[in-house]
C-alpha beads as a LAMMPS data file, in Angstrom:
LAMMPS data file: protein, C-alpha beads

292 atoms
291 bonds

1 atom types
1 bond types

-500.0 500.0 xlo xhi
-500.0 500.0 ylo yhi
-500.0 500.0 zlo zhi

Masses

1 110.0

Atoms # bond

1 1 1 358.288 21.684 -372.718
2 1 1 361.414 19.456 -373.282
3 1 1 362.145 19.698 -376.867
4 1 1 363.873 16.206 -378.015
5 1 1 367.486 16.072 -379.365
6 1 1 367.057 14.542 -382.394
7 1 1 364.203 17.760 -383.158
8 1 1 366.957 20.190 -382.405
9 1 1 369.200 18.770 -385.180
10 1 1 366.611 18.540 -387.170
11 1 1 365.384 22.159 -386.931
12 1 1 369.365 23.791 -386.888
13 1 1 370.259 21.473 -390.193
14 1 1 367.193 23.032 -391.713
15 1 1 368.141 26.890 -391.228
16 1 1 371.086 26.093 -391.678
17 1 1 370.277 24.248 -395.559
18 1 1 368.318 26.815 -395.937
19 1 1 370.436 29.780 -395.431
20 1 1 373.138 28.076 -397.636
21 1 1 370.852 27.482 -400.534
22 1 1 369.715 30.823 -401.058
23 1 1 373.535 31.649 -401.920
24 1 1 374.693 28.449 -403.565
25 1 1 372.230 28.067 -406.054
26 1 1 373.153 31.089 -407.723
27 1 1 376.928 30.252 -408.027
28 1 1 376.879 26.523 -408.372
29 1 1 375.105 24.119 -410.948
30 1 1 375.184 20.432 -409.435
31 1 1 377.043 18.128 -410.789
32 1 1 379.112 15.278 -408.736
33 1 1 377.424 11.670 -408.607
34 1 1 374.973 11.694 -405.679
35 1 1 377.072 10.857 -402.060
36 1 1 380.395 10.978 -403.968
37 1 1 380.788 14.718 -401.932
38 1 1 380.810 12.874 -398.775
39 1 1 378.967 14.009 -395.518
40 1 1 380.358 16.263 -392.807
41 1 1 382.446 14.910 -390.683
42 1 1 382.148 15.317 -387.034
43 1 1 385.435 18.480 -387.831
44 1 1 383.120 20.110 -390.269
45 1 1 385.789 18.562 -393.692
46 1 1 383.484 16.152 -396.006
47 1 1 384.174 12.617 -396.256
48 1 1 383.153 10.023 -393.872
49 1 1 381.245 10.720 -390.295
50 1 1 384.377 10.249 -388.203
51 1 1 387.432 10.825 -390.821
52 1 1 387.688 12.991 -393.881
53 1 1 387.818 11.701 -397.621
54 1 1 389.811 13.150 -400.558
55 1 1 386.742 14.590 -402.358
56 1 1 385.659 18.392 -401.966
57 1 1 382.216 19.754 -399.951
58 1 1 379.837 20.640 -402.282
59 1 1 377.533 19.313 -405.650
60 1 1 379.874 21.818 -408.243
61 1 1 382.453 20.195 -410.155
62 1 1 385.620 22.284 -411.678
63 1 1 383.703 25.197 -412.885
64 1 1 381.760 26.025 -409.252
65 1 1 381.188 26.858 -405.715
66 1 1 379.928 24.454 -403.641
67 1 1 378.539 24.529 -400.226
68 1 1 377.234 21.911 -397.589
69 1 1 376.005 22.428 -394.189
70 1 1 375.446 19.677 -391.892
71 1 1 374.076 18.708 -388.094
72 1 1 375.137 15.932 -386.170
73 1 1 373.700 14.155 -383.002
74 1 1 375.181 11.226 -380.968
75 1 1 373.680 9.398 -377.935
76 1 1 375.981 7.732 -376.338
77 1 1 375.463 5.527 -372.975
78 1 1 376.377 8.524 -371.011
79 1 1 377.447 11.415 -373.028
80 1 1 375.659 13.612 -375.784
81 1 1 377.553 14.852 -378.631
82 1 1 376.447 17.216 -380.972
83 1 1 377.738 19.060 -383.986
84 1 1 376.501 21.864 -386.420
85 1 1 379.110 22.155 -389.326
86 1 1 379.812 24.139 -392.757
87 1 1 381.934 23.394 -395.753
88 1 1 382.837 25.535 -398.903
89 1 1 384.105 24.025 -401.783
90 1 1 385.663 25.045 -405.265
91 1 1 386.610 24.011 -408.331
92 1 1 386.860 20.617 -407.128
93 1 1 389.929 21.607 -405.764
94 1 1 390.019 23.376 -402.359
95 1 1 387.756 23.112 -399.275
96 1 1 387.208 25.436 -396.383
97 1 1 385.179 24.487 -393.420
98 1 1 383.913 24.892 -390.244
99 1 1 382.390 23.344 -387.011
100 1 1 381.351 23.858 -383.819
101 1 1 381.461 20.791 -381.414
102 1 1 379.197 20.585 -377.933
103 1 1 380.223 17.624 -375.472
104 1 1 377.321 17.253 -372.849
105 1 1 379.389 15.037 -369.729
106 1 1 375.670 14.723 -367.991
107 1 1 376.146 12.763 -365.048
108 1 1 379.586 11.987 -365.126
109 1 1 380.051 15.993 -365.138
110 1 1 378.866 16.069 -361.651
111 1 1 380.956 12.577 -360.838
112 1 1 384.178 14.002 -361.816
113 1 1 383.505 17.778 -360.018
114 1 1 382.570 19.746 -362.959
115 1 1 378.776 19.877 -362.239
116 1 1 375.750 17.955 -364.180
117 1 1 375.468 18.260 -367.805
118 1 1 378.648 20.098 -367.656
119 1 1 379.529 20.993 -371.568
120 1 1 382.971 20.960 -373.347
121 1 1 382.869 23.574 -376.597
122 1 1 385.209 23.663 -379.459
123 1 1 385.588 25.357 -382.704
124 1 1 387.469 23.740 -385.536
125 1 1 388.420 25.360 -388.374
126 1 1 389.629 23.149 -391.613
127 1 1 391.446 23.616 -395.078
128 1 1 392.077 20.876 -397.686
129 1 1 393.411 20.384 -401.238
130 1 1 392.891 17.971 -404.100
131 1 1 396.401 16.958 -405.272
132 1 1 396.205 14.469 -407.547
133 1 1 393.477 11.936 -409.411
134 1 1 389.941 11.602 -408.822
135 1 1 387.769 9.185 -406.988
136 1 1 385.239 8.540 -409.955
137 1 1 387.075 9.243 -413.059
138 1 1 390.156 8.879 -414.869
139 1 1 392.307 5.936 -414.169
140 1 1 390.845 2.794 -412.623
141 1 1 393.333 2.014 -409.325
142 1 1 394.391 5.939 -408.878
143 1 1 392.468 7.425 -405.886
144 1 1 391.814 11.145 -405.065
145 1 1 394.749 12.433 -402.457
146 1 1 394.000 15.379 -400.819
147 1 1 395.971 16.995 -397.874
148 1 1 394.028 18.953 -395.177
149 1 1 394.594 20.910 -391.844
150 1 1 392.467 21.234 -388.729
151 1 1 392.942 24.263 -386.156
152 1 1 391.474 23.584 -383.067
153 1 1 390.516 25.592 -380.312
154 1 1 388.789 24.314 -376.810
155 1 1 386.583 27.023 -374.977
156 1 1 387.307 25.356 -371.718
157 1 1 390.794 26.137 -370.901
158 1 1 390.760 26.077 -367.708
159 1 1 388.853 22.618 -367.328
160 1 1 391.340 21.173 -370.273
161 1 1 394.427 21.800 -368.491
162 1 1 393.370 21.168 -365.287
163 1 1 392.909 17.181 -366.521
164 1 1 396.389 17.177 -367.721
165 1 1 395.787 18.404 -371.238
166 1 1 399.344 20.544 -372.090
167 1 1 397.290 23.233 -373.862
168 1 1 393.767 24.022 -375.023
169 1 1 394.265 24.287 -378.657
170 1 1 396.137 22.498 -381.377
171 1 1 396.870 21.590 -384.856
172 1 1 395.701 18.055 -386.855
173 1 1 397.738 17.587 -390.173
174 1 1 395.909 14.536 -392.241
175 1 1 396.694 13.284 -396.090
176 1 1 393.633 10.747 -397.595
177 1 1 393.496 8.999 -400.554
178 1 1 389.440 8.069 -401.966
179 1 1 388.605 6.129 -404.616
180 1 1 384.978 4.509 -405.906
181 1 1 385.415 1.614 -407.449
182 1 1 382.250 1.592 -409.847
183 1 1 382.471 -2.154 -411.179
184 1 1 381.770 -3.474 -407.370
185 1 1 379.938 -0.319 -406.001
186 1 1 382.667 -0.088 -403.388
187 1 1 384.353 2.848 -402.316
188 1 1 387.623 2.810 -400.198
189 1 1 389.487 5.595 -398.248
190 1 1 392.676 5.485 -395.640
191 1 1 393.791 8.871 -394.338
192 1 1 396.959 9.094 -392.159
193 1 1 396.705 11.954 -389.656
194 1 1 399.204 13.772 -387.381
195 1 1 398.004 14.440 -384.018
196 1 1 398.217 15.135 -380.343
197 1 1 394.670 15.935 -379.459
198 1 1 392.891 14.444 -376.990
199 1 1 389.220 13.006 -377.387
200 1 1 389.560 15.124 -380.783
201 1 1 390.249 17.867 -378.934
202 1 1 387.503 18.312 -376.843
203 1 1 389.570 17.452 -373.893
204 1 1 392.531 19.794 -374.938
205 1 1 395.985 18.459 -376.832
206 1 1 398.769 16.446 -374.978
207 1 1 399.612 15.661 -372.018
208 1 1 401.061 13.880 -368.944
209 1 1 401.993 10.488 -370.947
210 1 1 402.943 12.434 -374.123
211 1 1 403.242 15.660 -376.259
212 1 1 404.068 15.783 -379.150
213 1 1 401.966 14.693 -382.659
214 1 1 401.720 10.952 -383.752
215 1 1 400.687 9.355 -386.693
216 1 1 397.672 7.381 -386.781
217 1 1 395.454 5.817 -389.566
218 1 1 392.079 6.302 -390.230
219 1 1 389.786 4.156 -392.867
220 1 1 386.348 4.003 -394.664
221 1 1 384.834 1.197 -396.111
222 1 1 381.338 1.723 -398.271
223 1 1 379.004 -0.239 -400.432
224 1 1 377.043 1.543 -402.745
225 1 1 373.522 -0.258 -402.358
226 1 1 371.709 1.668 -405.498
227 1 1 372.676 5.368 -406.433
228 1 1 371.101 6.929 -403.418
229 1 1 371.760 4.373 -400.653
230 1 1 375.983 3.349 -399.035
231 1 1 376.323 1.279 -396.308
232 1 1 380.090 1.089 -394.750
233 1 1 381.844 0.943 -392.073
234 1 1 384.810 3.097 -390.187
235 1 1 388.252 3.260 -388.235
236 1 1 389.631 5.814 -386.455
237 1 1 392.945 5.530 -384.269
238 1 1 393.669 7.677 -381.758
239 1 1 396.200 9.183 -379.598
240 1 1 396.503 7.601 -375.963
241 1 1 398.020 11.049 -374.132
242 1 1 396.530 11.482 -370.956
243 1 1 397.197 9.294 -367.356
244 1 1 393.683 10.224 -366.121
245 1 1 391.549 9.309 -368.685
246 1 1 392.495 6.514 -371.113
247 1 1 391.263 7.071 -374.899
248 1 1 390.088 4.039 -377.532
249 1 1 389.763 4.321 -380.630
250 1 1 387.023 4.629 -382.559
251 1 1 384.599 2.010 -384.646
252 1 1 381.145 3.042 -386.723
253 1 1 378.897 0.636 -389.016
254 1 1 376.945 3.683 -391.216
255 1 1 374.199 4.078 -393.493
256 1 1 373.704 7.286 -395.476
257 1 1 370.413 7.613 -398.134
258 1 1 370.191 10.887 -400.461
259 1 1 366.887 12.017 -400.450
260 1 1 367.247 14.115 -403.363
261 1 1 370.259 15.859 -404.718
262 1 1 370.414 18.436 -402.278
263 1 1 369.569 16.202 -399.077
264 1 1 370.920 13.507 -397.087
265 1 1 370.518 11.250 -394.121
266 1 1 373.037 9.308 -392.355
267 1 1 372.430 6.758 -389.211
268 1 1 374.874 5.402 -387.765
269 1 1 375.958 2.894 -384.816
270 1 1 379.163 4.417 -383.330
271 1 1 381.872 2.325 -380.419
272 1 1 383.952 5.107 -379.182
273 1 1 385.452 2.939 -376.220
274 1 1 386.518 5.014 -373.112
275 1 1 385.559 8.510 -372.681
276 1 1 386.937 10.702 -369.617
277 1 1 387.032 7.397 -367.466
278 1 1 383.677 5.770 -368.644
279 1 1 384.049 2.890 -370.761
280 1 1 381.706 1.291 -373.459
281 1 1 380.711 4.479 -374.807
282 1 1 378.415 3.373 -377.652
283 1 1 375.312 5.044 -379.540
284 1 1 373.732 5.893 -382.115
285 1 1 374.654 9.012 -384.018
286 1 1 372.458 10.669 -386.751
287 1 1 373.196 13.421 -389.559
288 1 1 371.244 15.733 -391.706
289 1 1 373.085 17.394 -394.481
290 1 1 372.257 19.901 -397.335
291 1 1 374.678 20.168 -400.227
292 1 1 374.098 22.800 -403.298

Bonds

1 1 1 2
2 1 2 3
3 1 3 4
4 1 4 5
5 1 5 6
6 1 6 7
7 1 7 8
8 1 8 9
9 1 9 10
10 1 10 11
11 1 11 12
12 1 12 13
13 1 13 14
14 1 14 15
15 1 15 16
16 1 16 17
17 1 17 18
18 1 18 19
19 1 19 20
20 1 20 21
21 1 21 22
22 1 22 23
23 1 23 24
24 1 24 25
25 1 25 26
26 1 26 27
27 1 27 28
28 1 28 29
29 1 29 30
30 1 30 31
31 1 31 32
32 1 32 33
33 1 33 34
34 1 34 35
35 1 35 36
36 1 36 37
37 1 37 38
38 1 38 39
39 1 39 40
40 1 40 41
41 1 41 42
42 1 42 43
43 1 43 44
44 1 44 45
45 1 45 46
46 1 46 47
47 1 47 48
48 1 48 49
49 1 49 50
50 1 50 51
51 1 51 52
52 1 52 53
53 1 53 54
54 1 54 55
55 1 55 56
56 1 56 57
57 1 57 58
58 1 58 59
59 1 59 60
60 1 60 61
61 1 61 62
62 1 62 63
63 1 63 64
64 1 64 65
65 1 65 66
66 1 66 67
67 1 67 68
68 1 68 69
69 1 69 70
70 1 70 71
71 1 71 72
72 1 72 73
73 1 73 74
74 1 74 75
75 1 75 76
76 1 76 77
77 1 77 78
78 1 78 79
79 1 79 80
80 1 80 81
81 1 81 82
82 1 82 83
83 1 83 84
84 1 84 85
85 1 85 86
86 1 86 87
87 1 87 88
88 1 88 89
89 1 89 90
90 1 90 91
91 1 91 92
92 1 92 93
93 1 93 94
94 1 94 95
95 1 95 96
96 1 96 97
97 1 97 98
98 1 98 99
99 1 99 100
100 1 100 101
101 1 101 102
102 1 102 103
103 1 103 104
104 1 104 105
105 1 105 106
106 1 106 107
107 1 107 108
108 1 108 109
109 1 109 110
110 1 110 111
111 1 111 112
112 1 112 113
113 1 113 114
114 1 114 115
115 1 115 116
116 1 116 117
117 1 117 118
118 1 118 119
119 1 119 120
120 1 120 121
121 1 121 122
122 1 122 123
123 1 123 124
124 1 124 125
125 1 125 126
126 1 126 127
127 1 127 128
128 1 128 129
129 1 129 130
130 1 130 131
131 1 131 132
132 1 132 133
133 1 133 134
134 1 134 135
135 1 135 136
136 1 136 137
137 1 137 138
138 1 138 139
139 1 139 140
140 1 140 141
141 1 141 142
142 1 142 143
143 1 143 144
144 1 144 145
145 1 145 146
146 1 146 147
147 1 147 148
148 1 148 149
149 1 149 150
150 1 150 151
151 1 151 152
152 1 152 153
153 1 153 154
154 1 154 155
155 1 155 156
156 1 156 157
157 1 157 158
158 1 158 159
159 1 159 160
160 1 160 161
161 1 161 162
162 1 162 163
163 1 163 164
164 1 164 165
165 1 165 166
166 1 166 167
167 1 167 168
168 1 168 169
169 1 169 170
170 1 170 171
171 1 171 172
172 1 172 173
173 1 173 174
174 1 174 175
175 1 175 176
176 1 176 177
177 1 177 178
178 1 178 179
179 1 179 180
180 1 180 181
181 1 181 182
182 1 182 183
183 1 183 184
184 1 184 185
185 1 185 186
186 1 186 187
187 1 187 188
188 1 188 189
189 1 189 190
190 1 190 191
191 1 191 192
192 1 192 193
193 1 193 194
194 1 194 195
195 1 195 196
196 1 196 197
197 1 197 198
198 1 198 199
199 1 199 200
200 1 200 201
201 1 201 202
202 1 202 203
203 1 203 204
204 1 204 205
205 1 205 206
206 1 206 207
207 1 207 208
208 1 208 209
209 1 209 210
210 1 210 211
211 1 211 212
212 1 212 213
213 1 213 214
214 1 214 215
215 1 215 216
216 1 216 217
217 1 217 218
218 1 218 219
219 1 219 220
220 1 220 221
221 1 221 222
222 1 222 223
223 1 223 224
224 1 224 225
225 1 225 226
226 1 226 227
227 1 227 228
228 1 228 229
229 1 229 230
230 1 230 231
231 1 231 232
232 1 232 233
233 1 233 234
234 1 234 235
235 1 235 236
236 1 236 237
237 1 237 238
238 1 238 239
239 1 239 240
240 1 240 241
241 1 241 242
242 1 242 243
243 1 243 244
244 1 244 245
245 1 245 246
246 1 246 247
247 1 247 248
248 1 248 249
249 1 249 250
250 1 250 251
251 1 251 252
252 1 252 253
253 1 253 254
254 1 254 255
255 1 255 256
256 1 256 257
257 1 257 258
258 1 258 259
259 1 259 260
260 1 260 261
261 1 261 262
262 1 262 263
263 1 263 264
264 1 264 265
265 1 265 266
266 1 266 267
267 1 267 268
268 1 268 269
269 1 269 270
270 1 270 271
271 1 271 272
272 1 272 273
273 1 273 274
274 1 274 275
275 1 275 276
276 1 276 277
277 1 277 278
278 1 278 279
279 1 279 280
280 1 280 281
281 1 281 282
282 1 282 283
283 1 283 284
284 1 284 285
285 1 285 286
286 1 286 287
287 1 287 288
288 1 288 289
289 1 289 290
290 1 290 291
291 1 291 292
C-alpha cells in the first residue's frame, strides 16, 4: 500500500510531539503569547517557514525550558521536500536546534544521471542568542535581535562536488531583528545572513562562479487575524554560485492556525524559482508543530 506524503508528516510530527512532551512538561510552564515562538523553519531555528526570527523555540519564558518539534512537507512541480526538525530553548535567551532535510529529485534524478527519485540528505545543526529587546514587550519600535549559526553537512559528497559544489559542508552566519506590533496585529522581521550554500545546502557550498560567503536579506511579513490565526508572507535571497544550475530566490504567502497551545498548523504556497536546472518550482508546503 502507498502510504501518502502528507500521512507520513503527519504520523513523524506526532511521535515526534509526543516524545518531546513527555520531557517538557515537567521542566517548562507555558507562557509566550500563542505563535509569538514562531514555527520551525525548514533549518530546524524557529521563526518563519523559510528564514529564522529573533524569538526562542519553545512556550517557557525566562524562568524555563522549552522545546518544539516540527515536520515539514513540500510538493513542488517536480521535487519533494521534506523536513523533520527539533528546537530547545531557554530562558528566552538561547536556542539549540536541529534538522534533518530529504530532497526527493524524482524524475529529474534520472534526467540528470543520478537515477529516479534520487535523494539529497543533510543535517543542520543551529545555535542562536537573544541580544537585545523583545518582540512583544518593552519598548514600542525596539525589535528582538538575535544572532544565530547554522552548520551544515550534505550526505552526498560525492554527488555535491561532482555538480561543481567546492565542498559538501558549510557554515550560515545570520543576525534578525522581530518585532509584533500589537496596535495593528502586524509582526515584522528582516534577517541578514552570510552564506555560500547552494540550494541551502542541499546541493553542497560554493562553487564554479563563486566561493566565498555573501550577504543576503531575508524578510517576514504577518498579520495576526485573531490570537490563533497569522497570515504573511516571505523573502528569501539567495546565493547564485553554481554555472550548472542557476538558483532564484525564494517567495511564500503562509498561513499558520494554533490549535491549542501546544499545536500548530501552517499551509503554505511556496515559489522557489529554479531548482538543479528546472524552473517554476512552485508548491504547496505544509507543517505540523508541537511546542511545550
Amino acid at each position: 500500500m502507498i502510504v501518502p506524503l502528507w500521512t507520513k508528516v503527519a504520523v513523524a510530527a506526532g511521535a515526534l510531539g509526543i516524545a518531546a512532551a513527555a520531557d517538557a512538561q515537567q521542566i517548562a510552564e507555558p507562557g509566550k503569547l500563542l505563535l509569538t515562538n514562531g514555527i520551525g523553519t525548514i533549518e530546524g531555528a524557529s521563526g518563519g517557514g523559510l528564514t529564522p526570527w529573533a524569538v526562542i523555540a519553545g512556550n517557557a519564558t525566562r524562568d524555563g525550558i522549552g522545546v518544539q518539534a516540527s515536520a515539514t512537507a513540500a510538493e513542488l512541480k517536480d521535487y519533494d521536500f521534506q523536513v523533520a526538525g527539533v528546537a530547545i530553548g531557554a530562558l528566552d535567551r538561547v536556542e539549540l536546534s536541529y534538522a534533518r532535510q530529504r530532497f526527493d529529485t524524482n524524475w529529474v534524478g534520472g534526467a540528470l544521471g543520478l537515477g529516479n527519485d534520487y535523494k539529497f540528505d543533510q543535517d543542520v545543526w543551529g545555535a542562536k542568542v537573544k541580544l537585545a529587546g523583545d518582540m512583544v514587550y518593552g519598548s514600542e519600535w525596539m525589535p528582538s535581535i538575535a544572532a544565530g549559526v547554522y552548520y551544515k553537512r550534505s550526505l552526498d559528497a560525492p554527488i555535491v562536488r561532482a555538480v561543481g559544489a567546492r565542498k559538501a559542508e558549510g557554515t550560515d552566519l545570520y543576525v534578525s531583528a522581530t518585532k509584533l506590533f500589537l496596535r495593528w496585529s502586524l509582526l515584522a522581521n528582516v534577517t541578514l545572513r552570510a552564506t555560500n550554500a547552494n540550494q541551502n545546502g542541499l546541493l553542497g557550498f560554493g562553487g564554479d562562479k563563486r566561493n566565498a560567503r555573501t550577504i543576503h536579506p531575508e524578510g517576514s511579513l504577518a498579520y495576526q487575524v485573531s490570537r490563533r490565526f497569522v497570515v504573511g508572507g516571505e523573502f528569501r535571497s539567495k546565493p547564485d554560485n553554481l554555472g550548472i544550475a542557476r538558483e532564484d530566490d525564494w517567495f511564500d504567502a503562509f498561513a499558520a492556525y494554533a490549535l491549542n497551545r501546544n499545536l500548530t498548523a501552517t499551509v503554505a504556497f511556496a515559489d522557489l524559482g529554479s531548482v538543479a536546472t528546472v524552473e517554476g518550482q512552485r508548491g504547496v508546503l505544509f507543517q505540523i508543530q508541537g511546542s511545550f
